[in-house]
VONUTOR-730491 format. One record per residue (C-alpha): residue in one letter; residue number from 1; x negated, y negated, z negated. Coordinates in steps of 0.02 Angstrom, whole numbers, plus 50000, padded with zeros to 5 digits. Layout:
<A,NUM,<X,Y,Z>> ...
# end
This chain:
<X,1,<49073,40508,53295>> <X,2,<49027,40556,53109>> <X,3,<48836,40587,53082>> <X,4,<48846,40644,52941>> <X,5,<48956,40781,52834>> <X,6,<49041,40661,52714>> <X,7,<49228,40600,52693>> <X,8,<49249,40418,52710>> <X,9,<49349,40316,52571>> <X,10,<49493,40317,52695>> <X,11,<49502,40503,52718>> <X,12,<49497,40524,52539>> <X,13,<49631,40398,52508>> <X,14,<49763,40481,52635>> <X,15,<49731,40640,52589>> <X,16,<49648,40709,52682>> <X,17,<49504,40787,52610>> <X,18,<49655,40910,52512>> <X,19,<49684,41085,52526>> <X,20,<49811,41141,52651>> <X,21,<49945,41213,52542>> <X,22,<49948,41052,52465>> <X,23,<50031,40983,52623>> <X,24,<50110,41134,52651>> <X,25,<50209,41105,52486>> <X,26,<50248,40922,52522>> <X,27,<50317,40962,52687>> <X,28,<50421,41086,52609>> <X,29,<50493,40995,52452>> <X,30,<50542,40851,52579>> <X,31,<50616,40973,52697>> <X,32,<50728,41045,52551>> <X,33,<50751,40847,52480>> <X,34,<50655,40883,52302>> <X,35,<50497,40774,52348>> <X,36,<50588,40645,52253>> <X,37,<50592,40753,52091>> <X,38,<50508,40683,51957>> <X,39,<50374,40774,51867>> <X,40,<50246,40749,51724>> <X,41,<50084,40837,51757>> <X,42,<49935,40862,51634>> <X,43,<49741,40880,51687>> <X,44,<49676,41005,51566>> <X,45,<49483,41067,51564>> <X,46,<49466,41276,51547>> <X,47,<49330,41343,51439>> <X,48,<49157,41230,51467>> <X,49,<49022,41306,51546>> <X,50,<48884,41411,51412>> <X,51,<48987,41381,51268>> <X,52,<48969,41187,51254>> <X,53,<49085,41122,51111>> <X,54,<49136,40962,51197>> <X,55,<49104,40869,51373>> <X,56,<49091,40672,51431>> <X,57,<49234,40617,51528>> <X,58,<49166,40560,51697>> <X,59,<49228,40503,51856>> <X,60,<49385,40398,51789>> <X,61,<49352,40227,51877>> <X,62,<49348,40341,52064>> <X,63,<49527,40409,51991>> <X,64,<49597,40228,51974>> <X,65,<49552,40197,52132>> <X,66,<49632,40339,52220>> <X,67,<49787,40333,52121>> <X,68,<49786,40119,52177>> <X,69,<49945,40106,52271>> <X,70,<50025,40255,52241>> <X,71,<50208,40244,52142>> <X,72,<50117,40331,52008>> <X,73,<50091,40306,51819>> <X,74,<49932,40385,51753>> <X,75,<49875,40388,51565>> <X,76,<49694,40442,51531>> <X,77,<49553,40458,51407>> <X,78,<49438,40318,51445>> <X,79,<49280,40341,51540>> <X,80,<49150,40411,51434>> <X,81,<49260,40478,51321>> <X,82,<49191,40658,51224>> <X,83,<49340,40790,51277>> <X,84,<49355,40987,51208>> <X,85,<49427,41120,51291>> <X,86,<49553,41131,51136>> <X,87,<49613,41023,50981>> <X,88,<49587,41076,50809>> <X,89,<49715,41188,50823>> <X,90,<49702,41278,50966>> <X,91,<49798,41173,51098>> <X,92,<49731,41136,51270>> <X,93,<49702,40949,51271>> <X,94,<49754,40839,51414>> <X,95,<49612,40724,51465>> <X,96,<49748,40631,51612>> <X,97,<49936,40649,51630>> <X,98,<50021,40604,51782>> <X,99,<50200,40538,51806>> <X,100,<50302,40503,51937>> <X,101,<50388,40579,52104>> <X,102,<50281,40747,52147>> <X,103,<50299,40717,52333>> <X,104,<50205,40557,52303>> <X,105,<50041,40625,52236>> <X,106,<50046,40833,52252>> <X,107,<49910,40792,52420>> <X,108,<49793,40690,52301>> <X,109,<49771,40851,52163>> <X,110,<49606,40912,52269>> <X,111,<49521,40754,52290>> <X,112,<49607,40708,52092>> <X,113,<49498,40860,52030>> <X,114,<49343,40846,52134>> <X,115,<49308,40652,52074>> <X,116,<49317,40706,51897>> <X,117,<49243,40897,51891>> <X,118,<49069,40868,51955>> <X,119,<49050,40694,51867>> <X,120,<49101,40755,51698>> <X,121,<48979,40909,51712>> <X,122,<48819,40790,51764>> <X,123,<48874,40668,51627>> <X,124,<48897,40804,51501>> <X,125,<48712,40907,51540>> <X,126,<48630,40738,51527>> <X,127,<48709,40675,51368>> <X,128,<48655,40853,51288>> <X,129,<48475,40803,51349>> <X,130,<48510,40640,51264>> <X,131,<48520,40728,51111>> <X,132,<48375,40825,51108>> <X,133,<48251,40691,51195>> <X,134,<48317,40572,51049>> <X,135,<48235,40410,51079>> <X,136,<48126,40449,51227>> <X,137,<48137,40394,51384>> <X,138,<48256,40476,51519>> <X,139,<48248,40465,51709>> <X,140,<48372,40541,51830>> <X,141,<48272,40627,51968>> <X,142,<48388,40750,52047>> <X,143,<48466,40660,52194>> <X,144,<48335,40754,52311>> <X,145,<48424,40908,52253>> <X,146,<48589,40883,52318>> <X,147,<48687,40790,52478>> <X,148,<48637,40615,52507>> <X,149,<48824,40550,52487>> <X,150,<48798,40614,52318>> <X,151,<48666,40499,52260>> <X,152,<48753,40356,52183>> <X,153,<48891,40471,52084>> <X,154,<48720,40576,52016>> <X,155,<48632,40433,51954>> <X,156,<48798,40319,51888>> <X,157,<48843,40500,51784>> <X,158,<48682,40531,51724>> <X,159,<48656,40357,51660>> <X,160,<48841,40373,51561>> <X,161,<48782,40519,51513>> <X,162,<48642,40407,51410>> <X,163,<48483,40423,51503>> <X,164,<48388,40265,51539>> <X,165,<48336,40242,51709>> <X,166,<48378,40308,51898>> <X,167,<48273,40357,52040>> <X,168,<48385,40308,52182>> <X,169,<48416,40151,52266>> <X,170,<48598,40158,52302>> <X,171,<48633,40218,52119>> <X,172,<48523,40096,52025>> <X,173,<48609,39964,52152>> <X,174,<48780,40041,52086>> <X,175,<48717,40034,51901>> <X,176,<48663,39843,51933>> <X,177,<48477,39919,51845>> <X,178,<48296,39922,51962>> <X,179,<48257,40098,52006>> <X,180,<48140,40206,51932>> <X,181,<47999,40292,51990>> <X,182,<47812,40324,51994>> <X,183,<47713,40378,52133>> <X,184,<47707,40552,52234>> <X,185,<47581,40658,52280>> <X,186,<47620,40629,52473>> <X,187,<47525,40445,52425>> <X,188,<47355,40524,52333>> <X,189,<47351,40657,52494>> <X,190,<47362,40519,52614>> <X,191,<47226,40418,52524>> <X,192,<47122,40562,52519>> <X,193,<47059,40511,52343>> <X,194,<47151,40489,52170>> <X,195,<47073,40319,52111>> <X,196,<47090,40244,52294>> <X,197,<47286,40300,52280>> <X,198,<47291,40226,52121>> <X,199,<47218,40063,52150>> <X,200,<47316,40028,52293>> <X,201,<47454,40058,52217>> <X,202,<47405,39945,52082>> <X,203,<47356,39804,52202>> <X,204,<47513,39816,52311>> <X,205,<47659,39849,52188>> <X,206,<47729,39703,52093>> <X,207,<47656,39668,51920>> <X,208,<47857,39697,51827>> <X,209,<47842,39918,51903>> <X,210,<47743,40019,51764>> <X,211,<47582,40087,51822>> <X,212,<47605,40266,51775>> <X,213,<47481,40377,51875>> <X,214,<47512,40543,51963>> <X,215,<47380,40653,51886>> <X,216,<47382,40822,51951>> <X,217,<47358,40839,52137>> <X,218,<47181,40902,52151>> <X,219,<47085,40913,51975>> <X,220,<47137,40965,51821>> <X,221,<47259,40854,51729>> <X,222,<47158,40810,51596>> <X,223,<46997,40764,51722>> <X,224,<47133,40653,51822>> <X,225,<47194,40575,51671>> <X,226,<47059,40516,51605>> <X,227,<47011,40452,51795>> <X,228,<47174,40379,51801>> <X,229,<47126,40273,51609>> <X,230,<46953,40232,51657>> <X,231,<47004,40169,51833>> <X,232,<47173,40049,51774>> <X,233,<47115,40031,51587>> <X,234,<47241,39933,51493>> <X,235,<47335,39921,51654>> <X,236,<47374,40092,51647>> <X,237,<47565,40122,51558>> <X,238,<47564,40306,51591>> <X,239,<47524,40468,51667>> <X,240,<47641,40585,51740>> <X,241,<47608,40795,51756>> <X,242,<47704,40853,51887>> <X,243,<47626,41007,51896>> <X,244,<47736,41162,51993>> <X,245,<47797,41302,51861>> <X,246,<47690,41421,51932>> <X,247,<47531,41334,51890>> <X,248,<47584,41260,51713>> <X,249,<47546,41409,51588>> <X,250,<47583,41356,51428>> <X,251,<47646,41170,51474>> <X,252,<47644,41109,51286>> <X,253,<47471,41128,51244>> <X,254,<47407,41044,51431>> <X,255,<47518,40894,51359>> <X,256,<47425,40923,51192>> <X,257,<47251,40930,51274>> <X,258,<47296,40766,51369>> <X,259,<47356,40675,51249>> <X,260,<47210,40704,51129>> <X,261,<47084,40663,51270>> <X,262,<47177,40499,51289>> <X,263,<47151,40444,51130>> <X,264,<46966,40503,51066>> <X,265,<46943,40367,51217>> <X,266,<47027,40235,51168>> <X,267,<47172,40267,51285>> <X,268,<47322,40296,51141>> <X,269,<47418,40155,51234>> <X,270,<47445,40265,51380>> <X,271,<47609,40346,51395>> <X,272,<47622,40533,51440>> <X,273,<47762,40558,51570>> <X,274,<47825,40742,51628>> <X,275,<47946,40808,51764>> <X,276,<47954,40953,51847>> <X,277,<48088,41100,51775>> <X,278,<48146,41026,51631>> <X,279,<48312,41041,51538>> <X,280,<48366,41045,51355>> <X,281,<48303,41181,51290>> <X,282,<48121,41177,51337>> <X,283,<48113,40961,51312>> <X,284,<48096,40980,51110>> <X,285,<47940,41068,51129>> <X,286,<47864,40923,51249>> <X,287,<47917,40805,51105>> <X,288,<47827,40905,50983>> <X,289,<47685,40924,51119>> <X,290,<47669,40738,51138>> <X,291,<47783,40672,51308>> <X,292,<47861,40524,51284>> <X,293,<47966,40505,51439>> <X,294,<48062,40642,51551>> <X,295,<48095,40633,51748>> <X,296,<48237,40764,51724>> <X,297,<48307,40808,51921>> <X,298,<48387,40990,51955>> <X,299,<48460,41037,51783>> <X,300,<48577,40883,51786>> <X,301,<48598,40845,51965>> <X,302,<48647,41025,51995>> <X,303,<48750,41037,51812>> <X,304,<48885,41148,51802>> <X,305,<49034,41096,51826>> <X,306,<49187,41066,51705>> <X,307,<49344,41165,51768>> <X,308,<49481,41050,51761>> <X,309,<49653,41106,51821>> <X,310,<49817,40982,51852>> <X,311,<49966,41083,51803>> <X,312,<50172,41021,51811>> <X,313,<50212,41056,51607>> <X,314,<50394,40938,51623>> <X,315,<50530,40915,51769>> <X,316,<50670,40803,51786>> <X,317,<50670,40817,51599>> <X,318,<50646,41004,51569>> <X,319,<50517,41110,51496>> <X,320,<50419,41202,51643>> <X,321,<50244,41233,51596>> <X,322,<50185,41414,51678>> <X,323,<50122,41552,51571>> <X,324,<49959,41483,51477>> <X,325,<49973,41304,51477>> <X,326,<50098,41194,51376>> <X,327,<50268,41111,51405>> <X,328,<50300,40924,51377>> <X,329,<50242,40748,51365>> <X,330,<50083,40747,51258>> <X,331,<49962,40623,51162>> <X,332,<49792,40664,51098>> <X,333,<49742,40577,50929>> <X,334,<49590,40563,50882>> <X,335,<49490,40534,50718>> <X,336,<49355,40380,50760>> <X,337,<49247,40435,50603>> <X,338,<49235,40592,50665>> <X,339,<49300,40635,50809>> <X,340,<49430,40779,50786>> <X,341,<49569,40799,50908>> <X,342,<49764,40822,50887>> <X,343,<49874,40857,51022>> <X,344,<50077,40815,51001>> <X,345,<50200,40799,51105>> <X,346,<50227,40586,51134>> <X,347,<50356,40500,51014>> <X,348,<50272,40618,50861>> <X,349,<50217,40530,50692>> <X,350,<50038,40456,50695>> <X,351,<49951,40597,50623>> <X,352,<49804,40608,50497>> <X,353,<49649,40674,50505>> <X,354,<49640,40870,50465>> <X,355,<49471,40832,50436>> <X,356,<49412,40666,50335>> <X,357,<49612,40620,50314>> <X,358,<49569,40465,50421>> <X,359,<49701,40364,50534>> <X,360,<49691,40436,50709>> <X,361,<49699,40352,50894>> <X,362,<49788,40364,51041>> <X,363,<49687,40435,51182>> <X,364,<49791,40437,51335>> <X,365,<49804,40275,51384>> <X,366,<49894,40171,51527>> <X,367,<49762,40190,51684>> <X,368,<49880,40149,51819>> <X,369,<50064,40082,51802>> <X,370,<50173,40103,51985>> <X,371,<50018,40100,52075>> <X,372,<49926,39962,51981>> <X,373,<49791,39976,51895>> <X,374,<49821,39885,51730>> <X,375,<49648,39971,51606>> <X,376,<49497,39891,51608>> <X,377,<49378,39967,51711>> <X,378,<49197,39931,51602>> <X,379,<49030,39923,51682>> <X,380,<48917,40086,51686>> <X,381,<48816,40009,51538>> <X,382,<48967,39994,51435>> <X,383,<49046,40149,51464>> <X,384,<48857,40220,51422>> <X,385,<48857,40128,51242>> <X,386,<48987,40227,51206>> <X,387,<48953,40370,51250>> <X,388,<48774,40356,51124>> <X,389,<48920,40299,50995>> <X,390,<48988,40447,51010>> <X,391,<48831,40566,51014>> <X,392,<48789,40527,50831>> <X,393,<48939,40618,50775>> <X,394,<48904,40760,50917>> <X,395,<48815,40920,50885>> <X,396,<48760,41022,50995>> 
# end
């Protein structure tokens, strides 16, 4: 008996978390002997969500995996990779192509999308808080927002999507980092008193976990911090305002007000750490205000996602893209210096740079080969160097 509402990895893998005209189709090619008929089929992202000029490819190692074993060749972008909705001339640019015998994949399209679609958009709302945090610290705290199952996918996108730290277990177990965290308010109500809360926690917790105080369950946030400094003392790494939207006011000059109470009292070592409704456009003004580290939860846990769409463009050979998309086999090239995008159709001249007239690279590159999986498949903090690579050439 399932207890809870999730697919397993072996429902996934058979196909059975697809939509039902998916294996309505296959029954019907089959019936009519064209499941055999071989196809080439690009993954193509439609207009991103608000405007943004570019995404972060997410989700590619879950793709390798469900295409593992299946008489398939895939080329892809690698994981991480920046993607735009079209080249620099107006052509819808593959991020995956597909090839092989239609009747052996057309079930996997749903469950093809869905590991790609969700993870790109987390990966792509944190890396555009990457850029506007710059150096400060980052902390994925939205697991609590969405389904349980989701938790490791979350945190392993959000972290490729450059922040620095995780709140949950299973994804900071995924990541191979320690989680992050600080302390609720559930602990100072149960203790009945902030500097009791505090100093247990500072007695029980190891010495390697930050101390960074919760200080804004009963007094005013400046009162508690100072509490918080005069209890721990140089112990103290931080204090975190948590404090519901409703009760902020103006947010930047409480961080101000802090921050300078802090310091008149020999406190400037103590880091000022805020959560609580954040997102890109009002973190700049903490910056300004004086945070220096972000627990960022439902703005990139519960990021839009990027509309991908697997389409047949070429079949047994022949042109057959529908109305809107575009026929044949196609490579992207890309500039490395700075990052403009070409897309030809494969067997076309290396191409130079409209831009800075620099050689350009191959993008779509063997992911799986009949079933095997012959790319590398990096580790998290890899794929998230690159992705920072690729953000100093990025604007928003």
């Amino acid at each position: 008996m399932r207890v809870f509402h999730c697919a397993s990895d072996e429902e996934i893998k058979t196909g059975e978390t697809t939509d039902i005209y998916f294996v309505r189709t296959k029954q019907v090619i089959e019936a009519k002997g064209l499941s055999k008929t071989p196809v080439i089929a690009d993954m193509t992202p439609g207009k991103l969500p608000h405007g943004w000029p570019w995404g972060i490819l997410c989700g590619i190692e879950e793709e390798a995996r469900l295409f593992e074993g299946i008489p398939v060749d895939v080329y892809s972008m690698p994981e991480g990779s920046v993607f735009y909705h079209e080249d620099s001339r107006g052509i819808r640019e593959p991020v995956m192509r597909i090839e092989g015998h239609y009747g052996d994949f057309c079930i996997y399209e749903t469950p093809l999308l869905g590991l790609i679609c969700q993870a790109s958009g987390v990966a792509t709302r944190a890396a555009r808080i990457r850029k506007v945090a710059r150096d400060k610290t980052l902390i994925s705290f939205g697991i609590r927002r969405m389904h349980p199952v989701l938790s490791p996918m979350i945190d392993r996108a959000a972290y490729i999507g450059g922040f620095d730290g995780v709140s949950s277990l299973t994804g900071a177990k995924l990541l191979g980092v320690k989680p992050s965290g600080t302390m609720p308010h559930a602990l100072i109500i149960v203790f009945g008193d902030q500097v009791k809360a505090w100093k247990a926690f500072d007695e029980v917790i190891s010495a390697d976990v930050p101390r960074v105080a919760l200080v804004d369950t009963y007094y005013d946030e400046k009162m508690e911090a100072i509490m918080a400094a005069e209890t721990l003392k140089e112990r103290l790494f931080g204090v975190r305002l948590d404090t519901p939207a409703s009760r902020k006011g103006n947010f930047a000059e409480l961080i101000r007000e802090v921050r300078w109470e802090l310091d008149i009292r020999g406190f400037d070592h103590v880091k000022i750490f805020v959560s609580g409704g954040l997102n890109e456009e009002n973190i700049p003004e903490l910056i300004e205000a004086g945070a220096e580290a972000f627990g960022v939860g439902t703005s990139v846990s519960n990021a839009p996602t990027i509309d991908f769409a697997l389409d047949i463009v070429e079949m047994d050979g022949k042109l057959c893209a529908k109305r809107g998309k575009m026929g044949g086999r196609k490579q992207v090239w890309r500039c490395p210096k700075c990052l403009t995008d070409i897309v030809l159709l494969v067997g076309k001249p290396r191409p130079k740079c409209p831009q800075c007239g620099s050689e350009m690279e191959e993008m779509l590159k063997p992911l799986i080969k009949n079933g095997k999986i012959v790319a590398e498949l990096p580790k998290p903090d890899k794929i998230r160097r690159y992705v920072l690579k690729q953000l100093e050439k990025l604007q928003l």
